[in-house]
ROSE-4610 file (N, C-alpha, C; in Angstrom, 1 decimal, always signed):
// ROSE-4610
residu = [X/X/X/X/X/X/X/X/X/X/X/X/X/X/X/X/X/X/X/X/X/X/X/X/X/X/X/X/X/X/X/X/X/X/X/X/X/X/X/X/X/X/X/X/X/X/X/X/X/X/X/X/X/X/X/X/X/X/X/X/X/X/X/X/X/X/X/X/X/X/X/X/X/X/X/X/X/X/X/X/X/X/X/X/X/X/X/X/X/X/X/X/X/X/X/X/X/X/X/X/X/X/X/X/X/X/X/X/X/X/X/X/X/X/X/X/X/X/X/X/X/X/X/X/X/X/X/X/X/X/X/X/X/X/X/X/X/X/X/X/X/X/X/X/X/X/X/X/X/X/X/X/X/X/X/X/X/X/X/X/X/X/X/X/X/X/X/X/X/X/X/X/X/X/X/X/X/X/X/X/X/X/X/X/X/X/X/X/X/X/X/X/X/X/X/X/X/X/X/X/X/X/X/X/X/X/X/X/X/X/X/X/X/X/X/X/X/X/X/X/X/X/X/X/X/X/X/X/X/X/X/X/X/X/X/X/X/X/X/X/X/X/X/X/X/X/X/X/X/X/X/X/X/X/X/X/X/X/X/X/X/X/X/X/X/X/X/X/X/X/X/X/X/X/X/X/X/X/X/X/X/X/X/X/X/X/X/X/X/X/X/X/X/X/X/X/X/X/X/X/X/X/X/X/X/X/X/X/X/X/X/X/X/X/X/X/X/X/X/X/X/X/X/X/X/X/X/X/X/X/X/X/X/X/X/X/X/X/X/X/X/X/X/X/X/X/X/X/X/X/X/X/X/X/X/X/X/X/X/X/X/X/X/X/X/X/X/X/X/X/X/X/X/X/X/X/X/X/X/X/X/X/X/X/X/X/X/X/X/X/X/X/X/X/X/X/X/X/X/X/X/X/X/X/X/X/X/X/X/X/X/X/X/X/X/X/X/X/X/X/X/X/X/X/X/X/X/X/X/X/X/X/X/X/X/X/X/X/X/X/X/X/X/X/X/X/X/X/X/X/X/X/X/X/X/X/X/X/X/X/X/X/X/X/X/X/X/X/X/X/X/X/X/X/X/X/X/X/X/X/X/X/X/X/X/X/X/X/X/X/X/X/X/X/X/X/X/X/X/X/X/X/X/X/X/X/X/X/X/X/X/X/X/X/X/X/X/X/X/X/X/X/X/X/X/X/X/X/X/X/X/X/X/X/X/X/X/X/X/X/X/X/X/X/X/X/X/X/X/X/X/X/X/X/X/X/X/X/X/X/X/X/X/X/X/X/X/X/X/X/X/X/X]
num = [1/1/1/2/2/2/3/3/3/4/4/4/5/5/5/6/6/6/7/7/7/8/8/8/9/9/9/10/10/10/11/11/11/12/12/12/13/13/13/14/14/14/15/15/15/16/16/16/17/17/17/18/18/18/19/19/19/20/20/20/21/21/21/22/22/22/23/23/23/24/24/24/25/25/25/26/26/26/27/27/27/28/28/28/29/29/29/30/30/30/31/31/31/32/32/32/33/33/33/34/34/34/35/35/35/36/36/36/37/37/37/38/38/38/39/39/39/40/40/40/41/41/41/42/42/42/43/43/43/44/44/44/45/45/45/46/46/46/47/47/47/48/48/48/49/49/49/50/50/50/51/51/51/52/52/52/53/53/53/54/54/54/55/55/55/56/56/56/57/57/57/58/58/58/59/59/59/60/60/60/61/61/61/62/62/62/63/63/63/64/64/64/65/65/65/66/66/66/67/67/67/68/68/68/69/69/69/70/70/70/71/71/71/72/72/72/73/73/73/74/74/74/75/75/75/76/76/76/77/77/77/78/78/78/79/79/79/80/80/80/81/81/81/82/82/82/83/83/83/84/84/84/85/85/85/86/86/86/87/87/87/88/88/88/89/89/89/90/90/90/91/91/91/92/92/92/93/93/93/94/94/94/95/95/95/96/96/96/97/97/97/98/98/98/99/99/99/100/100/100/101/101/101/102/102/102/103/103/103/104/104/104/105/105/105/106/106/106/107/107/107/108/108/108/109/109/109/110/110/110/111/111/111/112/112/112/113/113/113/114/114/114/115/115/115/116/116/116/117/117/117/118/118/118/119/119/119/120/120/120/121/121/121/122/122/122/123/123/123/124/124/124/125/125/125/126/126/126/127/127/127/128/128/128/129/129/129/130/130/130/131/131/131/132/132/132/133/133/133/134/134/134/135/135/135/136/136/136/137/137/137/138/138/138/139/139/139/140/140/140/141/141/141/142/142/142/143/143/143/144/144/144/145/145/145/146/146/146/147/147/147/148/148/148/149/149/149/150/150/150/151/151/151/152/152/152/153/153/153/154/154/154/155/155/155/156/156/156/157/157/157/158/158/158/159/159/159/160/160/160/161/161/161/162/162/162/163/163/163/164/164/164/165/165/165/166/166/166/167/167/167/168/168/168/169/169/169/170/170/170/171/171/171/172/172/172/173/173/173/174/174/174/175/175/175/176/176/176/177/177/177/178/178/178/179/179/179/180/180/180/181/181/181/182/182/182/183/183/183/184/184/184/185/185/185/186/186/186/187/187/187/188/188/188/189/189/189/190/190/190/191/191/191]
x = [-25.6/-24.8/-24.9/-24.8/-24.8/-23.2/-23.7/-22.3/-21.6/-21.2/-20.7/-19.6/-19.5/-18.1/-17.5/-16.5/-15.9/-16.0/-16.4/-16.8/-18.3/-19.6/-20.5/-21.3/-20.4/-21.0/-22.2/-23.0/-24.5/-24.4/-23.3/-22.9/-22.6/-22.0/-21.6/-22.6/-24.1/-25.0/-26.0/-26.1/-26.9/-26.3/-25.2/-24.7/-24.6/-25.0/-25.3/-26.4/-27.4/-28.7/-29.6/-28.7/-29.1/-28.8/-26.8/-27.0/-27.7/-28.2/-28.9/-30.8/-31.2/-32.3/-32.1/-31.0/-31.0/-30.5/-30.0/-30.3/-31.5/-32.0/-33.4/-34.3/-34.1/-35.3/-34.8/-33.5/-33.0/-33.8/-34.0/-34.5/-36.6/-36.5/-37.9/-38.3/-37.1/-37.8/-37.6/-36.4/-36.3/-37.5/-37.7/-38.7/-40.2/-40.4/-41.5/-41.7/-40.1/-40.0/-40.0/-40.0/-39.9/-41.3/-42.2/-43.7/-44.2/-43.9/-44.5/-43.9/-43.0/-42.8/-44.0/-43.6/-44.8/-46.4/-46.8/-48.1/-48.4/-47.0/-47.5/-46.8/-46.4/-46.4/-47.6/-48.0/-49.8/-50.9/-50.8/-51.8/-51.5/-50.4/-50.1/-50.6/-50.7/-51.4/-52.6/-53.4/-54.7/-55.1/-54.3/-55.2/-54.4/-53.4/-53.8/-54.8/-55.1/-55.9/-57.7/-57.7/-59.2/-59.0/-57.8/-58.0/-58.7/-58.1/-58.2/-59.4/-60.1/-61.7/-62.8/-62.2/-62.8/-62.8/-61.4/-61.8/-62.0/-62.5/-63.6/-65.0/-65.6/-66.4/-67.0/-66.1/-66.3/-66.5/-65.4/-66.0/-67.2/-67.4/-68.9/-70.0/-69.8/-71.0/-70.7/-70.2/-70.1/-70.6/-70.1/-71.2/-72.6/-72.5/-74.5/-74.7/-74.2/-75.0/-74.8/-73.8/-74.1/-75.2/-75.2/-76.2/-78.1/-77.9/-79.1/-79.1/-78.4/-78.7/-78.9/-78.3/-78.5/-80.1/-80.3/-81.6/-83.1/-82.1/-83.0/-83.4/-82.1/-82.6/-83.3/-83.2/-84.1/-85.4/-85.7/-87.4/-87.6/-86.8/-87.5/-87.4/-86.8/-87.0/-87.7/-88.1/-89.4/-90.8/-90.4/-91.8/-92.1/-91.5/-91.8/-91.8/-91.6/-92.0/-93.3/-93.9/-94.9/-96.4/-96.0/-96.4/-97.8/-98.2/-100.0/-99.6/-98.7/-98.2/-97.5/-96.9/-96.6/-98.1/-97.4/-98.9/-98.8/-100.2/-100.8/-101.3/-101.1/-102.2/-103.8/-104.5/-105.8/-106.1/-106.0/-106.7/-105.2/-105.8/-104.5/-103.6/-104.7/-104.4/-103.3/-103.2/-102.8/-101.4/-100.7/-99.5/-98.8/-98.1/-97.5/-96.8/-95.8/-94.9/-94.9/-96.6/-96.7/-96.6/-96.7/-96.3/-97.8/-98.6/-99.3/-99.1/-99.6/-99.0/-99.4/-98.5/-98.4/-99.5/-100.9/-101.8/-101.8/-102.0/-102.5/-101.9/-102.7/-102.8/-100.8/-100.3/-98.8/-97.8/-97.9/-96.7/-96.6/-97.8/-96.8/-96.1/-96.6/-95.8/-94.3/-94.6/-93.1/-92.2/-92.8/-92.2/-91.6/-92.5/-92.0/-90.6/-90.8/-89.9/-88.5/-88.9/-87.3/-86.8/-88.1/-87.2/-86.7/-87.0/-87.0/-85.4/-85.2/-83.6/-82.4/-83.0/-82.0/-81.8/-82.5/-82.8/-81.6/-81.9/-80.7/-79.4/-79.3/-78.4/-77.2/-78.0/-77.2/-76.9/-78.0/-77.6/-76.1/-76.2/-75.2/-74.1/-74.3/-72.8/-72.6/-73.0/-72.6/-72.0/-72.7/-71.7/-70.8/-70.3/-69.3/-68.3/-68.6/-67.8/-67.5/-68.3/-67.9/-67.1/-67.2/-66.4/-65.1/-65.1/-63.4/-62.8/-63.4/-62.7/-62.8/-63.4/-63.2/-61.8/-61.3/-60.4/-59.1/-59.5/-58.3/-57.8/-59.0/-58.5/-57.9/-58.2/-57.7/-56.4/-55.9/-54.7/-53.9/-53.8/-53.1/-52.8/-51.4/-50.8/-51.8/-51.2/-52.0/-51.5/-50.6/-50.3/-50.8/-51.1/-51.8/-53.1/-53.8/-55.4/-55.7/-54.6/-55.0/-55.3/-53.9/-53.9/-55.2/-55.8/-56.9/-58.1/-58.2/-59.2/-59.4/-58.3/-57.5/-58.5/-58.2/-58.3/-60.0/-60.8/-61.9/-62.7/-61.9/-62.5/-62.8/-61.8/-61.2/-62.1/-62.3/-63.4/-64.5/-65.2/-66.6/-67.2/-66.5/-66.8/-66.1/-67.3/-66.8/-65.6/-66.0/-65.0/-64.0/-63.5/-62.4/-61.6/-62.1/-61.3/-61.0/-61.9/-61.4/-60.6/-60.4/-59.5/-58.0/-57.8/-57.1/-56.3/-57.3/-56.6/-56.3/-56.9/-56.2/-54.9/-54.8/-53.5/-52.2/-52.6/-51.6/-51.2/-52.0/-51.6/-51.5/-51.8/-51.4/-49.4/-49.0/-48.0/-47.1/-47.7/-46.9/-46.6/-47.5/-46.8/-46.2/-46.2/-45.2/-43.6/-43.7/-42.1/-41.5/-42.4/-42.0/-41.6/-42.2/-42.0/-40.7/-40.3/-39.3/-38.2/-38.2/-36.8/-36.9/-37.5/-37.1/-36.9/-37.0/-36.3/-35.1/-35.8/-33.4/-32.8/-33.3/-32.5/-31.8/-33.0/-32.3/-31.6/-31.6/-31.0/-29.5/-28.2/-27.0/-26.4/-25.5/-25.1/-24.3/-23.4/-22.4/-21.7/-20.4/-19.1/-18.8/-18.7/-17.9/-16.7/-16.3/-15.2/-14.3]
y = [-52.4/-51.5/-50.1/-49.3/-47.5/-47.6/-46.5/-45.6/-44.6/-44.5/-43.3/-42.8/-41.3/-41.2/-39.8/-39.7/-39.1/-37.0/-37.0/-35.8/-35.5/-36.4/-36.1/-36.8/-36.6/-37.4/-36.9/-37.8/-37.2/-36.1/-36.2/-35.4/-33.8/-33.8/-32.7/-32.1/-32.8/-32.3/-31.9/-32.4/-32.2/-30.5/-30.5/-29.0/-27.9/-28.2/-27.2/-27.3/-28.0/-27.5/-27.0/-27.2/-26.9/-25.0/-25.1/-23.8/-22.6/-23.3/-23.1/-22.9/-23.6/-23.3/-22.2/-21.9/-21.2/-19.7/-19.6/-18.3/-17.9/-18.6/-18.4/-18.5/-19.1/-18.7/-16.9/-16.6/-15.6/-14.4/-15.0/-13.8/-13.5/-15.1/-14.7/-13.9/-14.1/-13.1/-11.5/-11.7/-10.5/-9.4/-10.5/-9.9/-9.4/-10.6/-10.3/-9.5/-9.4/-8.3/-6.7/-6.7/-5.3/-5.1/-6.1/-6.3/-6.0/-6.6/-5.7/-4.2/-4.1/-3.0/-1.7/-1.8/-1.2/-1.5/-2.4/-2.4/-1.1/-1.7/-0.9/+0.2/+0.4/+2.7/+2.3/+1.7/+2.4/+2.1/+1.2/+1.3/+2.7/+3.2/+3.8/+5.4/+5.9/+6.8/+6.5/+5.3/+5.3/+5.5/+5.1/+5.2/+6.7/+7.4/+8.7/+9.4/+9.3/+9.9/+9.6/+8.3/+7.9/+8.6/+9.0/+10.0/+11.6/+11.8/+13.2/+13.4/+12.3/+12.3/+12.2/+11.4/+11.1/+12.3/+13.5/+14.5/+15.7/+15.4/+16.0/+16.0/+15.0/+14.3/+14.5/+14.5/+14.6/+15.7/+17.2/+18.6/+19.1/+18.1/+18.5/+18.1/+17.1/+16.5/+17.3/+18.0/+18.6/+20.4/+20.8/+21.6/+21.8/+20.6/+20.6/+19.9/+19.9/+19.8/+20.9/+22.1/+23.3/+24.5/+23.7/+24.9/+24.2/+23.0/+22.4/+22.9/+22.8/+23.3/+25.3/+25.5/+26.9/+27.3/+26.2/+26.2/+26.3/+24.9/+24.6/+26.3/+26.3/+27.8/+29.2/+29.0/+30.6/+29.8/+28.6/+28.3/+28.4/+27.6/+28.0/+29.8/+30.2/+31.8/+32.6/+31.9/+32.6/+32.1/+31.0/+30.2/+31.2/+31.1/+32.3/+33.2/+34.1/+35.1/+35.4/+34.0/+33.8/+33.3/+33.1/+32.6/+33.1/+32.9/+33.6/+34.8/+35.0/+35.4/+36.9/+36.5/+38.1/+38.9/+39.8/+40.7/+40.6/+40.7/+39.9/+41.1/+41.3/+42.6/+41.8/+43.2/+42.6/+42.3/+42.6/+41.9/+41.5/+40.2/+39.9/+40.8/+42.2/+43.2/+44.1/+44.1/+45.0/+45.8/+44.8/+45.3/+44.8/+45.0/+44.4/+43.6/+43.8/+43.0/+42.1/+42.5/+41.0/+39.7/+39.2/+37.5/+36.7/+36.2/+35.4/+34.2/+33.8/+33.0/+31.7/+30.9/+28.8/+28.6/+28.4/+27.3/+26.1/+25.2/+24.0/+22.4/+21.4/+20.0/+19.7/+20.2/+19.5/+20.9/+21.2/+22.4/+22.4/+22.2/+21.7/+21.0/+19.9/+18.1/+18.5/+19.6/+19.7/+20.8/+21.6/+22.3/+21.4/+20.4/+19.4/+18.5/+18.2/+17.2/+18.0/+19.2/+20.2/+20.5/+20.9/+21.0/+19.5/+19.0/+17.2/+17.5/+17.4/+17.5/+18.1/+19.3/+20.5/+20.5/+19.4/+19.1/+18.1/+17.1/+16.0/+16.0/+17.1/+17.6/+18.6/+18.7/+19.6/+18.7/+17.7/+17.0/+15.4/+15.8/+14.9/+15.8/+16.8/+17.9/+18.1/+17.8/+18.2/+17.0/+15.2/+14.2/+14.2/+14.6/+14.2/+15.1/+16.5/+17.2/+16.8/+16.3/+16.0/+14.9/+13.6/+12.6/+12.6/+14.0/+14.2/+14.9/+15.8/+16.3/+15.0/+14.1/+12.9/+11.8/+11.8/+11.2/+12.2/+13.4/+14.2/+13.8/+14.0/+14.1/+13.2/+11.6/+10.3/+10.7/+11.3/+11.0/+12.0/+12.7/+13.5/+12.7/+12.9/+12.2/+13.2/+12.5/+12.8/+14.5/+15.0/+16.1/+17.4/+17.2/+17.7/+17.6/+16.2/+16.2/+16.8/+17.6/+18.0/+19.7/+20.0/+21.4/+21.5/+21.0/+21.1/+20.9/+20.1/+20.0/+21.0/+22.0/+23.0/+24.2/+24.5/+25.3/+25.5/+24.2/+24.1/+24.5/+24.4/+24.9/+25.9/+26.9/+28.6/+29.0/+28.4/+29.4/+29.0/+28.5/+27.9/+28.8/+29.0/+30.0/+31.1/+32.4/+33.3/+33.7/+33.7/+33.8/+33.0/+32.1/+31.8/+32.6/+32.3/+33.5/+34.7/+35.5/+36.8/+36.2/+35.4/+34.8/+35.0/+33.7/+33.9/+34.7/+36.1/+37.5/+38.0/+38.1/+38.5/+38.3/+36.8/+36.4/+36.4/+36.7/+37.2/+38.6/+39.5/+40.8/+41.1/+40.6/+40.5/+40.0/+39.0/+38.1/+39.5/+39.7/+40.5/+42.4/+42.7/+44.0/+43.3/+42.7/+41.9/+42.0/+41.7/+40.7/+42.2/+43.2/+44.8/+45.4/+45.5/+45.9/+45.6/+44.2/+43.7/+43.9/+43.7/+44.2/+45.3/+46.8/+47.9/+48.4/+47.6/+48.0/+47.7/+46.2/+45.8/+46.9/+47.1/+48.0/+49.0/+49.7/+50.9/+51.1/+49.8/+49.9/+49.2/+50.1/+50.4/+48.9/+48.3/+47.4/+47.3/+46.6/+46.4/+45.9/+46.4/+45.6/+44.6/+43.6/+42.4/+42.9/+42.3/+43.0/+42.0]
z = [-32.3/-31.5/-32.0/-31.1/-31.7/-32.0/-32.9/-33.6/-33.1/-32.0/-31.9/-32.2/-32.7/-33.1/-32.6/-32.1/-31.5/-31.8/-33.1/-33.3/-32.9/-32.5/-32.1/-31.2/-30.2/-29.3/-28.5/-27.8/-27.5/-25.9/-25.5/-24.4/-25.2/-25.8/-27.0/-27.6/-28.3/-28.8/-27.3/-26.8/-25.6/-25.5/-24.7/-24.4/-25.5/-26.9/-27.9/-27.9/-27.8/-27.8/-26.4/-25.2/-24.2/-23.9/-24.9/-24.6/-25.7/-27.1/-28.3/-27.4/-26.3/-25.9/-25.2/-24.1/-23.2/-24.0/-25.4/-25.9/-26.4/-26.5/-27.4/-26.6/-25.2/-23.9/-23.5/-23.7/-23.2/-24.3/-25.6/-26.3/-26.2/-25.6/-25.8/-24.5/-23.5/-22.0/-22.2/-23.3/-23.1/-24.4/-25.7/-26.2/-25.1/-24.4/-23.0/-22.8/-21.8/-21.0/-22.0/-22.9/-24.3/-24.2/-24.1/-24.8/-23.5/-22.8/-20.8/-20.7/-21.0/-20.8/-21.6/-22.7/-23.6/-23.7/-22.9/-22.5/-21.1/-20.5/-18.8/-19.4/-20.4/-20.8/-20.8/-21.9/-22.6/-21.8/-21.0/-19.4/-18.8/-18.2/-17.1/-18.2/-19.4/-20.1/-20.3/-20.2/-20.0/-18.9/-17.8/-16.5/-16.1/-16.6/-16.3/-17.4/-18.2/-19.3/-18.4/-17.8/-17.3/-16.0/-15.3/-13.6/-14.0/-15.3/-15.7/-15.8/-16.4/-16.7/-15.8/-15.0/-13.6/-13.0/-12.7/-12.4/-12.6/-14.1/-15.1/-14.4/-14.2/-14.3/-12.4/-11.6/-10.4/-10.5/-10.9/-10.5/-11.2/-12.4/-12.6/-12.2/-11.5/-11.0/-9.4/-8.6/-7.6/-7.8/-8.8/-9.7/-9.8/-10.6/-10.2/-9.2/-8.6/-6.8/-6.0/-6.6/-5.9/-6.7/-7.8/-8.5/-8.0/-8.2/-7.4/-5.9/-5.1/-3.7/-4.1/-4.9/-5.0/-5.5/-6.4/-6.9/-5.8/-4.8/-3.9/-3.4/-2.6/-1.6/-2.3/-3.2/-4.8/-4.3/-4.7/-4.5/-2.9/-2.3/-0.6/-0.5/-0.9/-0.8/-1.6/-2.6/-3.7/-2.9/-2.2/-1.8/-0.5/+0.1/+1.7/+0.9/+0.0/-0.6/-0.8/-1.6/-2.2/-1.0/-0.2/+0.9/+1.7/+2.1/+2.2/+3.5/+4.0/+5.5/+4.5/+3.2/+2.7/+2.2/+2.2/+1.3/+0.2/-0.4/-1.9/-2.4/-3.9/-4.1/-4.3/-4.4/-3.8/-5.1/-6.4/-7.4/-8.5/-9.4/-10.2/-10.9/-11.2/-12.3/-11.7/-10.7/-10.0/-10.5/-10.7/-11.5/-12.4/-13.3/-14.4/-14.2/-12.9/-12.4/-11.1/-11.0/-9.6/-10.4/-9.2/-9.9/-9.0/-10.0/-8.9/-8.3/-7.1/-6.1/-6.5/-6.5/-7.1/-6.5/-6.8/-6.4/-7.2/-6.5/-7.4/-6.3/-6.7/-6.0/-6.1/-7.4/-7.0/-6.6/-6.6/-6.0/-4.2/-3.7/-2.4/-2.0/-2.6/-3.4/-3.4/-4.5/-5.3/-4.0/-3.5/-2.3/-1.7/-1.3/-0.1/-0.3/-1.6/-2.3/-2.5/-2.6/-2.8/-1.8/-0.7/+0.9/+1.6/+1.2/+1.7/+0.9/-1.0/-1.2/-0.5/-0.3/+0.2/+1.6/+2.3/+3.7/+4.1/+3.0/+2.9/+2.5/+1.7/+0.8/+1.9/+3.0/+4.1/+5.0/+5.0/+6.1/+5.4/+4.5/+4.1/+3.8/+3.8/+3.6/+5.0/+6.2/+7.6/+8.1/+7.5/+8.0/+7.6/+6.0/+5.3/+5.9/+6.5/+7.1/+8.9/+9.0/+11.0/+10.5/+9.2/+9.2/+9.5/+8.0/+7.6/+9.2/+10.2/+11.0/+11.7/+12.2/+13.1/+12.3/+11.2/+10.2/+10.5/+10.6/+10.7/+12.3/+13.1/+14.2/+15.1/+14.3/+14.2/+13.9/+12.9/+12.4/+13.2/+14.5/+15.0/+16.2/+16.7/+18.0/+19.3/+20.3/+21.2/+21.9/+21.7/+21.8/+21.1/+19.6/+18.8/+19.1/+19.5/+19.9/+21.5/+22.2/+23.4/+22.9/+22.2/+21.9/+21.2/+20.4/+19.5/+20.3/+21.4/+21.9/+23.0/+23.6/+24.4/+23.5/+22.4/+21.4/+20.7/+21.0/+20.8/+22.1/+23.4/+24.7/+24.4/+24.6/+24.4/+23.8/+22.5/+21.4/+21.3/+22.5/+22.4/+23.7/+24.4/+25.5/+25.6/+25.8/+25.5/+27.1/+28.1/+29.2/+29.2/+28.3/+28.4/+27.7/+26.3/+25.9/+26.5/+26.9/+27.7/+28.7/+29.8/+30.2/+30.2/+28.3/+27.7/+27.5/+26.9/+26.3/+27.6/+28.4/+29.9/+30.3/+30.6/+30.9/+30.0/+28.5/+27.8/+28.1/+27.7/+28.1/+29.3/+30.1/+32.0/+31.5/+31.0/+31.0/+30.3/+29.1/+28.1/+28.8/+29.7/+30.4/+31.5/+32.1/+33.3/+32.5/+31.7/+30.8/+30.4/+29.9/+29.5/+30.9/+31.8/+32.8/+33.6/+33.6/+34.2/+33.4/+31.7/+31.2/+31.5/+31.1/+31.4/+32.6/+34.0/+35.4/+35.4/+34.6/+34.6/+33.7/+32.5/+31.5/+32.2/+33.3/+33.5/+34.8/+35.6/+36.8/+36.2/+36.8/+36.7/+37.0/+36.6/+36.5/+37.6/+38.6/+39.3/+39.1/+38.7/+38.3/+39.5/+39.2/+39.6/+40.7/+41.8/+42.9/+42.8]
């Protein structure tokens, strides 16, 4: 037979080590929860320390794609400079500061390949820009997309606008006109 004795009974030990676990589950959540917390600081300073860099990294790489398209346009404009259609002097010697004109098997290559960049380089700066106004124009209620589309009429033809300016300053001496008859015509007292 078991022993039991009235100072320790197994109902008694049960509830001290149940409430002996439930402190010690309480300190390990809350150690956790200390140890989560101080990871997501030191995440949330990395991943702003890695945005900062990214947009480091973005305005320079948007940079050299304006100094390359700028590059581009100096050579298409040195090239029509250079071009058989300008005037040439008639011998190499001619002057200290002429420049002789690019012959050779790869320089048209390389013309072509630059106007081919600077070709695409606009043509992908013109989608990226009709995108964002089709994204904008998405995101306006329908009241806002009439006025805008109202306002794209107007200024795409020129008789509208004259129109426009018409019927304003037609509207705007009307409104002057009519206060200053009232202004100056005498009032009638009430009978």
């Amino acid at each position: 037979m078991m022993d039991v004795s009235p100072s320790k009974s197994p109902l008694t030990t049960a509830k001290q080590a149940h409430c002996c676990s439930h402190e010690s589950a309480m300190e390990i959540v809350a150690a956790q929860r200390e140890r989560f917390r101080v990871r997501v600081s030191e995440l949330e300073d990395e991943n702003s320390e890695l945005l900062s860099r990214l947009e480091k990294q973005l305005a320079e790489l948007q940079s050299s794609k304006l100094e390359q398209l700028e590059l581009c346009e100096l050579l298409h404009t040195l090239q029509e400079a250079s071009s058989p259609a300008a005037p040439q002097p008639s011998s190499p010697h001619a002057g200290a500061d002429s420049v002789p004109a690019a012959t050779g098997p790869g320089v048209p290559m390389r013309s072509n390949d630059y106007d081919r960049v600077y070709a695409d380089a606009k043509k992908q700066e013109s989608f990226a820009l009709r995108r964002e106004q089709y994204r904008r124009l998405g995101d306006m209620n329908r009241a806002d997309r009439l006025v805008y589309r109202a306002g794209q009429t107007f200024m795409r033809n020129s008789w509208t606008r004259l129109m426009v300016f018409s019927y304003m300053l037609v509207l705007h001496v009307f409104v002057y006109v009519a206060l200053t008859i009232s202004a100056s015509v005498p009032h009638c007292p009430h009978r």
